[in-house]
C-alpha positions as CSV (number, residue, x, y, z in Angstrom):
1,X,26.5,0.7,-8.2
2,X,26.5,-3.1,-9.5
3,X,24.0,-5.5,-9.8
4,X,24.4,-9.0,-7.6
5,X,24.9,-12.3,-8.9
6,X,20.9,-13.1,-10.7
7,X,20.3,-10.0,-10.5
8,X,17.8,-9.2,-14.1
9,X,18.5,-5.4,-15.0
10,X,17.2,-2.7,-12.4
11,X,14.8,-3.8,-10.7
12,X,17.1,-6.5,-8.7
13,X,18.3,-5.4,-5.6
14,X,22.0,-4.4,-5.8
15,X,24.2,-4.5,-2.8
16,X,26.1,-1.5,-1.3
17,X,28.1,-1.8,2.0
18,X,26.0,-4.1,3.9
19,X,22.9,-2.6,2.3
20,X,20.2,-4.1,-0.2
21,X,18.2,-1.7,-2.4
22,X,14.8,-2.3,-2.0
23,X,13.0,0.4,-3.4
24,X,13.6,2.7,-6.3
25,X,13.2,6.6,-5.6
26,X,10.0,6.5,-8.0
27,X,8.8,3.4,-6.1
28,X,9.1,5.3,-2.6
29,X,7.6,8.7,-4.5
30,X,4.4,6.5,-5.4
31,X,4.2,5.4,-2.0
32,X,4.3,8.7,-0.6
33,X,2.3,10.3,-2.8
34,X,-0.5,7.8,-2.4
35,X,0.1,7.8,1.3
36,X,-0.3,11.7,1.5
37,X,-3.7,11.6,-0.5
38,X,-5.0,8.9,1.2
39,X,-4.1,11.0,4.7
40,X,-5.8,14.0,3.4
41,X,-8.9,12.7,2.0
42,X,-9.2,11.0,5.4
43,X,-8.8,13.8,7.2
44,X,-11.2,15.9,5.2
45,X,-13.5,13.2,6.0
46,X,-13.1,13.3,9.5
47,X,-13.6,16.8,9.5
48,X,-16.8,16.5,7.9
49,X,-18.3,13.5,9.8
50,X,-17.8,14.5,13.4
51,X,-18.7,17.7,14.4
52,X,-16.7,18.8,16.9
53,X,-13.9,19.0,14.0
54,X,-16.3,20.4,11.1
55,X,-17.0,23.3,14.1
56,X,-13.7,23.6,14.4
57,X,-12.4,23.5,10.9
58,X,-15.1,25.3,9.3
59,X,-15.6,26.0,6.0
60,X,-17.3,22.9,5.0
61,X,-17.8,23.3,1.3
62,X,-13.7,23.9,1.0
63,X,-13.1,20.8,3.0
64,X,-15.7,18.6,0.4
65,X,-14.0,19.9,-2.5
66,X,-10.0,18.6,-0.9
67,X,-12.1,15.8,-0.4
68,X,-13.8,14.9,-2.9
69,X,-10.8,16.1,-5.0
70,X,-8.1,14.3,-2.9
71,X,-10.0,11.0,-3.8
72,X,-10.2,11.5,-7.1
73,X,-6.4,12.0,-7.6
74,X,-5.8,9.0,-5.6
75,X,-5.0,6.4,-8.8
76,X,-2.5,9.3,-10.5
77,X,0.6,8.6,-8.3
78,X,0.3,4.7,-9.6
79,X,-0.6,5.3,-12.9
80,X,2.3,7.5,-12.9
81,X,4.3,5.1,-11.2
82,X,3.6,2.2,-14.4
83,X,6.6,4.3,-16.4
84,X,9.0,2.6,-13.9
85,X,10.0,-0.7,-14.8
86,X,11.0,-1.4,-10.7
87,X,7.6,-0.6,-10.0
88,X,5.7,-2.6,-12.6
89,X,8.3,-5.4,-11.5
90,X,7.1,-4.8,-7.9
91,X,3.2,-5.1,-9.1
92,X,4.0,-8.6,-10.9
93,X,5.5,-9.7,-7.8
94,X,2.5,-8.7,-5.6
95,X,0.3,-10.3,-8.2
96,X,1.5,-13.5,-8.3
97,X,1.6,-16.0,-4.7
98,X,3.7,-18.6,-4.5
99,X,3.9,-22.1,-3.2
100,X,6.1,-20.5,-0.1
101,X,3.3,-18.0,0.7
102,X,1.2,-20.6,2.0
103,X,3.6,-21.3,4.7
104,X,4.1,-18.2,5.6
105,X,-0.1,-17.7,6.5
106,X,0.1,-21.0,8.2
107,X,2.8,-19.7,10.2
108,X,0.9,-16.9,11.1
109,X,-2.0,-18.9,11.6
110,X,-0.3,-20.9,14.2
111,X,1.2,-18.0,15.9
112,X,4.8,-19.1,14.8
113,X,7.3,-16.1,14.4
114,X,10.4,-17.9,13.8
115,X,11.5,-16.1,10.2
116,X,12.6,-20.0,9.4
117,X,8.9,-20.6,9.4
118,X,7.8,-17.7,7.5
119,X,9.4,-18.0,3.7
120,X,9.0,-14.7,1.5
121,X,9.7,-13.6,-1.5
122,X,10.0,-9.3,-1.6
123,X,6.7,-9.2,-0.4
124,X,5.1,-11.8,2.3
125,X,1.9,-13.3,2.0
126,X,0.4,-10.7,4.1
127,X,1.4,-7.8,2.3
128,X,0.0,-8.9,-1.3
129,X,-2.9,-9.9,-0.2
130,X,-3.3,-6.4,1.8
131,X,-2.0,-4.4,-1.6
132,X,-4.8,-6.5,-3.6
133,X,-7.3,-5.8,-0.9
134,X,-6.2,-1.7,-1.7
135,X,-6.2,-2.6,-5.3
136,X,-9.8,-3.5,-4.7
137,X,-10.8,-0.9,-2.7
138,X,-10.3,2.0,-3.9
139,X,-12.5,1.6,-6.7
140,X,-15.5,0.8,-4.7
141,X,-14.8,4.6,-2.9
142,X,-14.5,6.3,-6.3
143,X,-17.6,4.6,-8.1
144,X,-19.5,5.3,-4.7
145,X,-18.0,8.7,-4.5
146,X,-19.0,10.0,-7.9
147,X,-22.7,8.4,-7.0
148,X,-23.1,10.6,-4.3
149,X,-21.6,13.6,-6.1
150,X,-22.9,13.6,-8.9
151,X,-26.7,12.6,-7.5
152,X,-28.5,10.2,-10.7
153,X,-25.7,9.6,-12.5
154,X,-26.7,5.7,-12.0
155,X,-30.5,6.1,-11.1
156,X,-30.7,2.7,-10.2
157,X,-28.4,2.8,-7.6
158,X,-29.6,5.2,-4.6
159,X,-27.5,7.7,-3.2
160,X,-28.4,6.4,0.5
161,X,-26.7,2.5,-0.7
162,X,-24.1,4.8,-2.6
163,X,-23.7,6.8,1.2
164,X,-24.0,3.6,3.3
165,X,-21.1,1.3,1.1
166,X,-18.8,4.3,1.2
167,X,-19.0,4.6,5.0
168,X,-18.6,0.9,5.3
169,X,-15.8,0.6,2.6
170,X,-14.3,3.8,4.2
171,X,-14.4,2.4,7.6
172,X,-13.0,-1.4,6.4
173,X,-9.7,1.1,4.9
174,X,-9.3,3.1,8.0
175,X,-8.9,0.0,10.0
176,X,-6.7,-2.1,7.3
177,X,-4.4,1.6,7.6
178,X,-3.9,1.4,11.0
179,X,-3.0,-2.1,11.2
180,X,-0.4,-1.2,8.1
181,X,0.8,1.9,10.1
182,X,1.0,-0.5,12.9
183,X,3.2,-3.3,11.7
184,X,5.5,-0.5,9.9
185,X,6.2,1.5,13.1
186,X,7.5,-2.1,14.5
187,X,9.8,-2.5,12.1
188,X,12.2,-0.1,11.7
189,X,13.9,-1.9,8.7
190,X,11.0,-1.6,6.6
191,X,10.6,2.1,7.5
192,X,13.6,2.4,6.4
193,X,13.5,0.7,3.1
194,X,10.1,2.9,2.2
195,X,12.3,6.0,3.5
196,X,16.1,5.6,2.1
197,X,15.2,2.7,-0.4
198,X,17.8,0.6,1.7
199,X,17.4,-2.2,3.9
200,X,20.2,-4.1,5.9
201,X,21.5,-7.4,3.7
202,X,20.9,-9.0,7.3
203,X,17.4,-8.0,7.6
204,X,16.2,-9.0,4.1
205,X,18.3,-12.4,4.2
206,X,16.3,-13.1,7.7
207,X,12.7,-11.9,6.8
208,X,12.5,-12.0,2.9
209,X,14.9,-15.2,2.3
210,X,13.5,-16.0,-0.9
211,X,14.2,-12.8,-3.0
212,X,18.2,-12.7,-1.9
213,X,18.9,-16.4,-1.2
214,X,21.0,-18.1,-4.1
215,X,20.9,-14.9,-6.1
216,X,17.3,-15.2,-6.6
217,X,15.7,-11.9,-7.0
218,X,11.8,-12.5,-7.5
């Protein structure tokens, strides 16, 4: 496999019979793992807050501990993910917005869709600003987390505001998911991408102009 014209070592995309690599096999095995935590401490939440699943689940102390447990583990897959260089690329490019990003949120201001009027990079606008919005986060449920399991660890904080800004905080990520799961079950492209590490040259040229026009790849 080759690298394109401007490509910058292996994190560029590289081409392959009408194809564009997007995403590097340790980039998608971050995603998933993170994804699959994320599901599973959400589910043993679910089981625990309504009660017609904790009746039907049972076993409440087992479902705290995948829990509590499933939240804890939720930073490994990225700090894992730092020993890739296509990943820590990835993070510098979600870090940093560009001149073109604010065109592409005043196009989705104004309700225009034409890809013309929405420039992007490998990431829009709206996808940084939803990974920093994660990056965030998942903090917040950790430090509040540990407050309510490990009851004094911060005696100036209560448990009940500990309680009351994870619920929010959980409730603000469960939302932010499903719009995420949302705009990726209309794109099959991008699906794709997260699930081969492949996207159509077509697709990328069309929605993410600015990271394969004129053999820029950034």
């Amino acid at each position: 496999m080759t690298s394109t014209v401007g490509s910058t070592g292996p994190t560029a995309p590289s081409e392959r019979s009408g194809r564009v690599l997007r995403f590097t096999r340790a980039e998608r095995l971050v995603h998933r793992a993170t994804a699959g935590l994320v599901l599973l401490c959400a589910g043993a939440a679910a089981c625990l807050y309504f009660s017609p699943l904790a009746q039907l689940v049972g076993r409440r102390h087992l479902v705290v501990v995948i829990h509590e447990w499933s939240g804890i583990l939720l930073p490994v897959p990225f700090l894992l993910g730092l020993a890739s260089s296509a990943f820590r690329a990835d993070l510098r490019r979600l870090n940093r917005l560009a001149r073109y990003d604010g065109e592409w949120l005043r196009a989705v201001r104004k309700g225009w869709t034409s890809p013309d009027r929405r420039p992007a990079g490998k990431f829009n606008a709206g996808q940084k600003i939803y990974a920093g919005w994660v990056a965030g986060t998942v903090p917040i449920m950790m430090f509040t987390g540990l407050l309510m399991w490990f009851t004094g660890l911060l005696p100036v904080i209560s448990r009940t505001s500990a309680i009351f800004v994870h619920d929010v905080t959980a409730l603000a990520i469960t939302l932010v998911v499903l719009g995420h799961i949302r705009m990726a079950y209309r794109d099959p492209q991008a699906r794709r991408g997260m699930r081969t590490g492949y996207v159509e040259t077509a697709w990328a040229r069309r929605w993410h102009s600015r990271w394969v026009e004129k053999g820029r790849w950034g």
